[in-house]
N, C-alpha and C positions, 0 to 999 in steps of 0.2 A: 583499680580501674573503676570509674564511674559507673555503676548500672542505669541504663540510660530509660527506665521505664514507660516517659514521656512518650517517645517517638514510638516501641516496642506495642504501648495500647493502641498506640494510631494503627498499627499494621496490622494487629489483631482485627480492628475495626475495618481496614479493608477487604480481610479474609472474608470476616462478616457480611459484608455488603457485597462483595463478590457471590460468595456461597447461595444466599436469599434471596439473588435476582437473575435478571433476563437482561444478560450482555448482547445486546445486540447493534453497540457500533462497529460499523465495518472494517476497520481498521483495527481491531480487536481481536484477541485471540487467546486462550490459557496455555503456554509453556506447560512442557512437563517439569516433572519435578527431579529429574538428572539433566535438563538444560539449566534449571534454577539451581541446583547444586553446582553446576561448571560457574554460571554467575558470582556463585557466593562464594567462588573456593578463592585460595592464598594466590593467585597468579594477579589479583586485582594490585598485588603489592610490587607487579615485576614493571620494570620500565624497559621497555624493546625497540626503539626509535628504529626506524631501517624494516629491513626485508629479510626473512627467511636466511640466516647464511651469509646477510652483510646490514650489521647492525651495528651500531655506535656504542654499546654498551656490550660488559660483559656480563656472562652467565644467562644467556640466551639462547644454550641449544636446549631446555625442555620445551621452553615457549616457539623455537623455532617447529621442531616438529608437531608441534601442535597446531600453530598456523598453515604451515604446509599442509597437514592432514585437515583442515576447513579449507582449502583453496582444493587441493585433490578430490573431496568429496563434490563442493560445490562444480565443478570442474562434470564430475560424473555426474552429479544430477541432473544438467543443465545441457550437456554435450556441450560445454565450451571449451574454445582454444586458451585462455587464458583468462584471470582471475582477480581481482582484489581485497580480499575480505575485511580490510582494515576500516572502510569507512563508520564515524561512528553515528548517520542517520542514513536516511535518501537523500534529504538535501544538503547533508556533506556530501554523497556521493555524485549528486548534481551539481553541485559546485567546482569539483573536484575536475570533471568532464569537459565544464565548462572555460575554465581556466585551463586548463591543457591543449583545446581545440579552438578558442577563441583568441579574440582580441578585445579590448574595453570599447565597445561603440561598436561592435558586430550586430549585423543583424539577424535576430532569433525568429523562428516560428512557433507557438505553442500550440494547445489548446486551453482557452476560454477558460478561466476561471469561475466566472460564475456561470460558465457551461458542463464545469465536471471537472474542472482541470486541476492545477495543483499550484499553489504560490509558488514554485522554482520552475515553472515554465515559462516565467515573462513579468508574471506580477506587480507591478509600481509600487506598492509595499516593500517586495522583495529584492535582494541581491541581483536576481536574474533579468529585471526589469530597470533597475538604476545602473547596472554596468555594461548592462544589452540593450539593444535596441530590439524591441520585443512588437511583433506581429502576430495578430490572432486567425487561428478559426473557430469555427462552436459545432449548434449540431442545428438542424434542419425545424425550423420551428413547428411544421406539423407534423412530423413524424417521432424526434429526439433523438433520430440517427446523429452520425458526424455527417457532416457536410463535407463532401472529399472533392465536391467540385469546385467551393471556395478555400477548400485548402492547395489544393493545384492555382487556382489563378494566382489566389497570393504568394505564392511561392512563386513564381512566371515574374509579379510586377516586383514584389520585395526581394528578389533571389538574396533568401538567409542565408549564412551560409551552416545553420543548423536546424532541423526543423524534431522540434520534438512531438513525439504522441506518447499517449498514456493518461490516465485520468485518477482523479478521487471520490469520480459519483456520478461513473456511468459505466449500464450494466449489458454491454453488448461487445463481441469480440471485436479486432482491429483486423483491419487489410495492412498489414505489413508491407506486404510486395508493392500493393498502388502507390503507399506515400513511398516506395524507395526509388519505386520509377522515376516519379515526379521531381526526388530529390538527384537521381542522377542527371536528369534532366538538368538541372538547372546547377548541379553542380555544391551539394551541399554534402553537408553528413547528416544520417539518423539515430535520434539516441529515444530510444525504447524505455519509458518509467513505468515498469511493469509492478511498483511496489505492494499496490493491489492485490492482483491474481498471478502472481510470482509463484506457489505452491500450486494451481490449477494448470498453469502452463509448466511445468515443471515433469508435470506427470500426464504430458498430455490430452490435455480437456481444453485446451484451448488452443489459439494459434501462434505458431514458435518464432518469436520477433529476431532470435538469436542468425534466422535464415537468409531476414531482409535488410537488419538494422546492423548499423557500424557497430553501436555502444548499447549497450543495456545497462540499466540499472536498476535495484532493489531496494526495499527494507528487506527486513527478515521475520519480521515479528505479524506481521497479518496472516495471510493463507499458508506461509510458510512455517506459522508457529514459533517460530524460534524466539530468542533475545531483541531487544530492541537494539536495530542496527542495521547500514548501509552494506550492499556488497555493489559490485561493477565487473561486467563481462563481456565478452568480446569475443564471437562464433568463429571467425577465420580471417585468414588474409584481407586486406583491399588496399585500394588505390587512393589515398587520399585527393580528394577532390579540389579542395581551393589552396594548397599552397605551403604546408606543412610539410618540412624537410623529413620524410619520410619514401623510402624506395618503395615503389610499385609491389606490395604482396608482401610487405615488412611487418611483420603482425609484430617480431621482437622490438623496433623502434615505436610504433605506436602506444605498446605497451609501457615500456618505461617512459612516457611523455605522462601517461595517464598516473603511473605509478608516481612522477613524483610529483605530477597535482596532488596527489593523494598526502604524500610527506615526502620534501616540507612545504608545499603549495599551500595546504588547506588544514594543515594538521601537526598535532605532534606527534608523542608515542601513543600506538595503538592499544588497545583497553585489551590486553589477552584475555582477560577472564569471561567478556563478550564475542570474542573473538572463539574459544573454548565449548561459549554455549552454544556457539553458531555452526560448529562442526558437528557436535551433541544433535544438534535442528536439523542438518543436512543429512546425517545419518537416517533420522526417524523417518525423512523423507525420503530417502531410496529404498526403504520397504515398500515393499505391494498392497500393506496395509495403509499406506499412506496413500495409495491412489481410488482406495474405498472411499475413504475418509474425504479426498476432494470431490467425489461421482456423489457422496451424499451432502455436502456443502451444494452444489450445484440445485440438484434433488430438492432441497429445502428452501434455497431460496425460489425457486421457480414455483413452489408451492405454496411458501409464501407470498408470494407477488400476485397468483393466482385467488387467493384466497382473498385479498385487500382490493383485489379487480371487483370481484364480487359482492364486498362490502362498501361499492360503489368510491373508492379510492382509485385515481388514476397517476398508473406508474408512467413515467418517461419511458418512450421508447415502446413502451406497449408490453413490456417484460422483462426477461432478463436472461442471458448466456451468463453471468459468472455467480459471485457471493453476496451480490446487492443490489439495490432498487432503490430509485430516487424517486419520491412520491410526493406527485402535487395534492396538497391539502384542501385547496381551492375547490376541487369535482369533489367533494364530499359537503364540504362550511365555507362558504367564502369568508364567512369572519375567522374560521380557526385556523392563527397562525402558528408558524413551526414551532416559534418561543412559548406558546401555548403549552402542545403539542409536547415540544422535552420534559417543560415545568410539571405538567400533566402526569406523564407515564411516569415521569423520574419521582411521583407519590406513592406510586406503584410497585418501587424496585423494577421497571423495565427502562434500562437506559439504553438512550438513543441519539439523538444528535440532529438539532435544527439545521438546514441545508437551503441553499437558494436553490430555485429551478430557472432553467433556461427562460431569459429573459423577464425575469422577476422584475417585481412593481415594488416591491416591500423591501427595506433595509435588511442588510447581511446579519445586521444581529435581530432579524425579527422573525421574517421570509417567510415563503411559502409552501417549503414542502422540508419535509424529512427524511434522511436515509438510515435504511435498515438493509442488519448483513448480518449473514449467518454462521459464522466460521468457529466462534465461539460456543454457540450454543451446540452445533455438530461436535464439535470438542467436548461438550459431556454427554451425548449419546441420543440427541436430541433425532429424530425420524419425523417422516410428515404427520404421521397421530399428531404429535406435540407442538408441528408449525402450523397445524390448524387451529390446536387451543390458544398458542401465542398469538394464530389473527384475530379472536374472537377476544384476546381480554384487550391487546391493543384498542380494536374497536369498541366496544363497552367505555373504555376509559376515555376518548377522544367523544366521546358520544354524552359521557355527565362528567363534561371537566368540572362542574361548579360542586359537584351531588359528592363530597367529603364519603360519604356512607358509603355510596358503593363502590368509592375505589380504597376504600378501606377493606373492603370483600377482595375488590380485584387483586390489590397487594397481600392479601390472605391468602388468595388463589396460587399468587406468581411463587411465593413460600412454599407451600405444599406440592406444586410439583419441581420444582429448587430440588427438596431434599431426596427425590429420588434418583436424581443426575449428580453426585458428587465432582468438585471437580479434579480431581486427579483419581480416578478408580483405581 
């Protein structure tokens, strides 16, 4: 067998570069190292097409009870009535959703893209936007709130017959219960992309979409730590609204509509070895030391955001309830843009991630602000001592982008305190 050394350095190099620096995009998170061993074990080799119990292939009962026990766990962490942990993103699992509850030329409701929203909410790039007929809301231009009173009208004049909430960069909780009114109202379903602060609401610190919303959706791999991968749930009974042959309170027919968007709608055989770490993930997250761990995620970004107020940086929204903050760069440099801003830190070893803000003047690949998120860095032991030193070298560095020297220091700095946060203790 070929010793593959090539790709083997590269990995070693991202150990490297992981270890030395400040993860701080929000969508980020370090796995343990018995969710990364379910990843890398022999189940990557099993093909399992089908469900638990009725699968197309044989030699499927280790991988069945394996999958069972990631749908039974997520199931208890969640309080859901039902499950599907096969999807292999969010936006397979928004797809998946989609396709099962829709039709080609449906009309969808999102949130805004370049308001915090997500490419499978509607997007014209996106699937969900060339097979939908996609309607927006955003957030309140002096505030950074959502605007829930342009998301009711437009639901009133566009009656979707899906309205999605949930975002990728914005930092305040949801009214669930308003947009379910407005969508009984008008006669839609609600699908909840909670792929963000899925771990946060999980244990709850935030507000439980599973109560108001038809469908839920996930990754796994953010606040929730785990593998990177889709899951999809579903709190209790309803009525489906526009027209899906489905009986009144039939949770078991809604389900296998959704299941087999899932396969073979959108999919083949599910990844068990992901599938494996995803149970490994739900596990670490039904401890009680997992709901520490999101009260100090909370904790830090709030301290963070706090800290960057004060360093005359203005956050959207004026703060933040979850793991992150989208921060207009404009109230500190109006010349210093976001692409600045990444190219900057990421001299540093502090990586981050260029972001538009609510109704941005500047190109997607240039913008004005940047989001930062804490989920990773609470993942190696990171407290508010350490989210203040990370506002103060952030600041420094955005402060002599041209000055080589001192962020030579700064990236000196980010190292040294790196190596007393290991990442897997």
């Amino acid at each position: 067998m070929v010793n593959d050394k090539a790709i083997f350095v590269l990995i070693d190099s991202e150990l490297t570069r992981q270890t030395n620096g400040f993860e701080l995009i929000a969508s980020e998170n370090y796995a343990s190292d018995q969710v990364m061993r379910a990843m890398g074990s022999i189940l990557t080799n099993k093909y399992a097409e089908g469900l638990p119990g009725k699968r197309y292939y044989g030699g499927c009962e280790v991988v069945d009870q394996i999958e069972q026990l990631a749908i039974d766990r997520l199931k208890a962490l969640f309080g859901a009535e039902w499950a599907n942990v096969q999807p292999h993103s969010g936006a397979q699992a928004n797809a998946a959703v989609m396709l099962g509850v829709l039709n080609s030329g449906d009309s969808i409701l999102g949130f805004d893209l370049s308001h915090g929203g997500h490419l499978t909410h509607g997007s014209p790039v996106n699937f969900s936007g060339k097979l939908y007929k996609p309607h927006f809301y955003g957030v309140k231009q002096d505030t950074g709130l959502i605007d829930y009173e342009t998301l009711e009208e437009t639901a009133r004049s566009k009656r979707p017959k899906l309205i999605i909430c949930g975002a990728s960069s914005y930092s305040r909780d949801w009214n669930y219960e308003r947009i379910r009114r407005v969508a009984d109202e008008v006669g839609a379903l609600v699908l909840a992309d909670i792929s963000h602060p899925s771990g946060l609401i999980a244990k709850g610190l935030l507000n439980d979409p599973l109560k108001h919303c038809h469908i839920v959706t996930s990754t796994t791999h953010k606040t929730l730590r785990g593998p990177r991968g889709g899951i999809i749930m579903m709190g209790e009974d309803f009525e489906n609204p526009f027209g899906i042959k489905t009986p009144k309170g039939d949770l078991k027919k809604m389900s296998a509509l959704l299941d087999g968007a899932v396969f073979p709608g959108t999919q083949g055989g599910p990844l068990e070895h992901i599938i494996a770490a995803k149970a490994v993930a739900f596990g670490e997250a039904l401890s009680p030391e997992f709901k520490d761990y999101g009260k100090q995620v909370i904790t830090n970004a709030q301290v963070l955001a706090n800290e960057m107020t004060d360093r005359g940086y203005s956050i959207i929204s004026g703060g933040t309830d979850n793991h992150l903050m989208l921060i207009d760069l404009r109230s500190k440099n109006a010349h210093l843009t976001g692409k600045l801003a990444e190219e900057t830190l990421g001299k540093c070893h502090i990586t981050i991630n260029k972001n538009t803000v609510p109704f941005e003047e500047r190109s997607p690949f240039v913008t004005s602000g940047i989001r930062l998120g804490t989920p990773a860095l609470t993942t190696r032991g990171f407290k508010e001592n350490e989210m203040q030193i990370v506002a103060d070298l952030i600041d420094r560095a955005l402060t002599n982008t041209e000055n080589n020297s001192i962020l030579k220091e700064i990236r000196n700095d980010v190292k040294s305190l790196s190596e007393g946060y290991p990442l897997h203790a």
